[in-house]
C-alpha positions as a printed Julia matrix, in Angstrom:
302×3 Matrix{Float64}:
  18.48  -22.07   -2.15
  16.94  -19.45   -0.25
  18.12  -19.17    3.81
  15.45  -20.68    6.18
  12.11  -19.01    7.1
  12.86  -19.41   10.86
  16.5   -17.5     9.83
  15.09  -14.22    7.88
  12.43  -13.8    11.06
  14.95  -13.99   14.13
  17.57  -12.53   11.56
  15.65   -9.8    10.03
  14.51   -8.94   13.72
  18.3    -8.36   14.81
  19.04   -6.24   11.7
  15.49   -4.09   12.83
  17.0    -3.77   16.63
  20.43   -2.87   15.35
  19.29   -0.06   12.45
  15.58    1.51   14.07
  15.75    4.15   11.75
  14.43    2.12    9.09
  11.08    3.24   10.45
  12.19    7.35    9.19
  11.32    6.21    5.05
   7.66    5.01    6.36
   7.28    8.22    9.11
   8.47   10.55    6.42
   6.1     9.13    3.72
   2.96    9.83    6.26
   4.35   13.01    7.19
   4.78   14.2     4.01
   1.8    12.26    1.97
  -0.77   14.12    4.83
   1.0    18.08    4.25
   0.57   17.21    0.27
  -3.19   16.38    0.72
  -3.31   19.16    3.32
  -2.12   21.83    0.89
  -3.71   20.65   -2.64
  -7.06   19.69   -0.96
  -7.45   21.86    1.7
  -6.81   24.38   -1.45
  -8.77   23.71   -4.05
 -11.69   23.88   -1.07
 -10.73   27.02    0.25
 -11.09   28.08   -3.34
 -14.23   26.66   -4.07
 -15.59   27.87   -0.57
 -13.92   30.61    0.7
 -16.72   32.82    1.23
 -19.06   30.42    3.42
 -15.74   29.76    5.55
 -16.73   32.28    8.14
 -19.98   31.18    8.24
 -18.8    27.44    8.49
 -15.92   27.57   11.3
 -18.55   27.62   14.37
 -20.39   25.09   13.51
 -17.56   22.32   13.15
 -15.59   23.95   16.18
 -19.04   23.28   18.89
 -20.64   20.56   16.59
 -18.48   19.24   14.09
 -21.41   18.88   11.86
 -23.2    21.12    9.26
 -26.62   21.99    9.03
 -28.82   20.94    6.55
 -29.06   24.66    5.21
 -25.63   25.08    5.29
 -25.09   22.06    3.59
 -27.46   23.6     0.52
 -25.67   26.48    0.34
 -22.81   24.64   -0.37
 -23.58   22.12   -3.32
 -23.84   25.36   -5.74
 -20.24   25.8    -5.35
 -19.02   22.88   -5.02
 -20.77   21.76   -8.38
 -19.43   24.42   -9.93
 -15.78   23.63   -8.81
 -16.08   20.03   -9.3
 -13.47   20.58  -11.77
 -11.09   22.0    -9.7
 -11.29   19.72   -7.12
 -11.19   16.57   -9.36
  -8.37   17.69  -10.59
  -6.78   18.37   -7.22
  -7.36   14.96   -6.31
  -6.02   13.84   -9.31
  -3.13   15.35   -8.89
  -2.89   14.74   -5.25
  -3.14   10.72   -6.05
  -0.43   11.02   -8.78
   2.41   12.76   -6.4
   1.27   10.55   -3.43
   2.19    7.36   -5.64
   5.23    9.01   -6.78
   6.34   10.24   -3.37
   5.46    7.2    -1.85
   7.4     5.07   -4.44
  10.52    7.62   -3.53
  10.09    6.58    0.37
   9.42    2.84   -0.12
  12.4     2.72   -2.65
  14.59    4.21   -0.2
  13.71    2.35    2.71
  14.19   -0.75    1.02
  17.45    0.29   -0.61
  18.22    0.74    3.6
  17.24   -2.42    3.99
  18.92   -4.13    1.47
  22.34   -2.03    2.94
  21.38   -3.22    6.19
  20.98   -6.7     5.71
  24.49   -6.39    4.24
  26.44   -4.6     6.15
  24.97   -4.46    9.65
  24.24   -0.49    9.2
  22.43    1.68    7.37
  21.63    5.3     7.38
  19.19    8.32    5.89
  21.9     9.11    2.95
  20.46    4.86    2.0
  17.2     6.53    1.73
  17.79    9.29   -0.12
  20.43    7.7    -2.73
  17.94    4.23   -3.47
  14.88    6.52   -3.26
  16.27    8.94   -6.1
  17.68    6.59   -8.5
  14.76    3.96   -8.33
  11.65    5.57   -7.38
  10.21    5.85  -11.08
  10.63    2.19  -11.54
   9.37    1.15   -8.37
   6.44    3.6    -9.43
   6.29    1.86  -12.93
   6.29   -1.85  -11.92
   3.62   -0.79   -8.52
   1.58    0.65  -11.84
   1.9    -2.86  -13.67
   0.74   -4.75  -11.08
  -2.13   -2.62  -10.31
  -3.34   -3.3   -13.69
  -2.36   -6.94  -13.7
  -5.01   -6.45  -10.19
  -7.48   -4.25  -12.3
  -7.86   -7.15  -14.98
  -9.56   -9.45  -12.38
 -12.69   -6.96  -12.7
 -13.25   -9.31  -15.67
 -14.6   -11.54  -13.73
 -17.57   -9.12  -12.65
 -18.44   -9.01  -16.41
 -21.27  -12.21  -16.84
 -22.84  -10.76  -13.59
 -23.2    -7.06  -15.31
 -23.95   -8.24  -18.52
 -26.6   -10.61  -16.73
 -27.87   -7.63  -14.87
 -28.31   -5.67  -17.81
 -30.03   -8.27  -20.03
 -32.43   -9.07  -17.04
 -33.29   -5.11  -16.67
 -33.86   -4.76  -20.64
 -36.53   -7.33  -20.84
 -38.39   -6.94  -17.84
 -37.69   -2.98  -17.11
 -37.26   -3.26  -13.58
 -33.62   -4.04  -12.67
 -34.03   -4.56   -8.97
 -36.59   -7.2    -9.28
 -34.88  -10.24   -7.02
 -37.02  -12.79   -8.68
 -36.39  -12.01  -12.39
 -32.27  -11.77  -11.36
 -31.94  -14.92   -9.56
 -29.29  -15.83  -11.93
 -27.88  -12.37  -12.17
 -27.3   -12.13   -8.74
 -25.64  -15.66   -8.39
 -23.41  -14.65  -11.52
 -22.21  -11.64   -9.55
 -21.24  -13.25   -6.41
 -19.48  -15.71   -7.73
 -17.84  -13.18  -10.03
 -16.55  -11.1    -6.9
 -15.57  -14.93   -5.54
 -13.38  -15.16   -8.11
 -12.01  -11.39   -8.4
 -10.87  -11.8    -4.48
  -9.69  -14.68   -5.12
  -7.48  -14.19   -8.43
  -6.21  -10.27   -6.66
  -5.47  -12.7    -3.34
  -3.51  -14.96   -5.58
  -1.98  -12.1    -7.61
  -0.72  -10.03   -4.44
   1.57  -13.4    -3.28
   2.63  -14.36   -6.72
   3.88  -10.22   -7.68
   4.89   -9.68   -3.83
   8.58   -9.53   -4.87
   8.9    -7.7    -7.69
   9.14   -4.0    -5.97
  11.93   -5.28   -3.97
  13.79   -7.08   -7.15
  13.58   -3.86   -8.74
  15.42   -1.98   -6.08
  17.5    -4.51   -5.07
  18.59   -5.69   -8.42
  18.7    -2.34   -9.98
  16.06   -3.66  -12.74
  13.84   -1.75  -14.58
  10.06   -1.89  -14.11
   9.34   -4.95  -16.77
  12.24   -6.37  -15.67
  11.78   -6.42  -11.98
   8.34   -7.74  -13.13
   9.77  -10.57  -14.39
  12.33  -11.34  -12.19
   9.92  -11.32   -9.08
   7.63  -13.46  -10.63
  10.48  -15.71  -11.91
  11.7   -15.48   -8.31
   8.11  -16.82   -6.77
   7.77  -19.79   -9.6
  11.73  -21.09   -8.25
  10.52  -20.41   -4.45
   6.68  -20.76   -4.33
   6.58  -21.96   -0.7
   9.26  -19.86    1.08
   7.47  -16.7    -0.36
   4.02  -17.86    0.43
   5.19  -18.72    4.0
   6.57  -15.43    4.48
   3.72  -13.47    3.03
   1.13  -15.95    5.31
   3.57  -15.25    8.47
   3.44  -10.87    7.36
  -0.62  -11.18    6.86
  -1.21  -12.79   10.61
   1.26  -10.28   11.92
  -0.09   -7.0    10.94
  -3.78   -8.75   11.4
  -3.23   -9.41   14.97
  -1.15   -6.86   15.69
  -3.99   -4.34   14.09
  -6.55   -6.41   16.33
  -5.13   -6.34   19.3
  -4.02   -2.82   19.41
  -7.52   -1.75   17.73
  -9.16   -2.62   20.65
  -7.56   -0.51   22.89
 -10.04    2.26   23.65
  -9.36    6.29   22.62
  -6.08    5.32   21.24
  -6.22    1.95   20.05
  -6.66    3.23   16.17
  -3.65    6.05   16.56
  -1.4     3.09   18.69
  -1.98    0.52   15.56
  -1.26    2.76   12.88
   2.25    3.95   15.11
   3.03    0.22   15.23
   2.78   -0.26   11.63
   5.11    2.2    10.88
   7.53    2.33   13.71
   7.61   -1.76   14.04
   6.17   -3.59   11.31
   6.56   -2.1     7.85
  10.62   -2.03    8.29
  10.4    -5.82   10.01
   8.65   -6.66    6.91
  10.73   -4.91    4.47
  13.72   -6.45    6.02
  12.13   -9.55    5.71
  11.35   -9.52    1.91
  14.65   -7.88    1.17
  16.67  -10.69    2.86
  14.38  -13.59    1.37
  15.05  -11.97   -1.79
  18.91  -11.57   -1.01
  19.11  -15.27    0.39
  17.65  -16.77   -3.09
  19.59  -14.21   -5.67
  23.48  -13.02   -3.78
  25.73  -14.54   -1.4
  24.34  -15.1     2.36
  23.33  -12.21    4.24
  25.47  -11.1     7.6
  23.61  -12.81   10.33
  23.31  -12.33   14.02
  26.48  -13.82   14.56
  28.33  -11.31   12.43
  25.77   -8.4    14.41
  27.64   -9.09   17.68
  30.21   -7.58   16.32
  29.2    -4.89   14.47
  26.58   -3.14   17.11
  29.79   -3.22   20.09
């Protein structure tokens, strides 16, 4: 039986107020995702550019656009480095998931400490983040692929598509791909659909595999065995996180000049460790004994 919804949000907030630096795993994992695209990127370009880099510099420090010309110049280059940089991003994309699978490890590690003790610290981070990062990296894989196999659903519109271009010869002709077109939407219907479905149902099983010390297949299968016992409690929580960071991202976003910089410091500083706390003591509630709760916090923050 898994501890009330109304508990784990006035709860979880008390276990936020009393450990703030659960907000250092999510600041460090910007800090250091940006420097790694920085240096990689910003690389590979200088390499594939560096001569038209003089010649570049004034016109994005008055304009911050490039002249047509310019722009010409460039695409020899770049066409011949497209190697290069592909592979930068490439590589880029890989350490990003892996470094980011370190930092969410560890700050859910902190929050799982946290939401049993009262207190957490950096050392959390660092001890969580290094001993489960390639498993939470393994089971975020899984369930991008378990996402990926939706595209299925865009097949009968493409195939449609493709049998309406073959016997006609003009593949934009609206009249002639009526049905095509109606096949496709309801195709990407479905795919939003099936990956809205598929983020609630495979919301838990990062946290189960931190939190349970499981393996990536494992934590796959105990999240989702987790949902099917308490389909409500985590669909109530995952509906109450969605509005949050919605109209949180709404209302700040609208704040003019800094509106966009204020929503994204929000996220990170507020609402990504309320929400890992959250998650981490739903999942706590429905697999260990209770988790401390404000009454116990009274005495632990004097």
């Amino acid at each position: 039986m898994v501890e009330e919804l109304s508990k784990i949000l006035s709860n979880g907030f008390a276990t936020w107020k009393a450990n703030l630096v659960l907000c250092l795993p999510f600041v460090f994992s910007i800090i250091v995702l940006g420097i790694l695209a920085l240096v990689i990127i910003g690389g590979a370009l200088v390499l594939a550019i560096g001569p038209f880099i003089p010649a570049i510099l004034p016109y994005l420090t008055d304009s911050g656009e490039l002249p047509p010309e310019i722009l010409q110049q460039l695409s020899g280059p770049l066409m011949a480095s497209a190697g290069l940089l592909l592979g930068a991003i490439l590589v880029t994309v890989i350490l990003m998931l892996l470094i980011n699978s370190f930092f969410n490890a560890g700050a859910i590690g902190m929050a799982r400490v946290a939401t049993k003790t009262g207190h957490t610290s950096l050392s959390d981070m660092l001890d969580y983040g290094r001993r489960k990062f390639l498993s939470f990296f393994g089971v975020s894989v899984l369930i991008a692929a378990i996402q990926l196999a939706g595209l299925i659903f865009l097949i009968p519109g493409i195939r449609s598509f493709v049998s309406s271009a073959a016997s006609s010869g003009t593949p934009f002709d609206l009249s002639s791909t009526a049905a095509a077109w109606a096949l496709l939407g309801i195709g990407l219907l479905l795919l939003l659909l099936y990956m809205l479905i598929i983020s609630i149902v495979l919301t838990v099983p990062p946290y189960a595999v931190v939190i349970s010390d499981l393996s990536a297949i494992d934590g796959l299968k105990t999240g989702f065995r987790f949902f099917m016992e308490h389909k409500l409690d985590v669909f109530l929580l995952w509906l109450v996180v969605i509005v949050i960071a919605v109209v949180a991202s709404m209302v700040l976003g609208m704040i003019p000049s800094i509106g966009g910089l204020l929503s994204m410091v929000v996220s990170v500083v507020i609402v990504q460790p309320l929400v890992a706390i959250w998650w981490t003591r739903l999942y706590l509630s429905g697999t260990e004994p209770a988790p401390v709760d404000r009454a116990v916090f009274a005495e632990l923050v004097e």
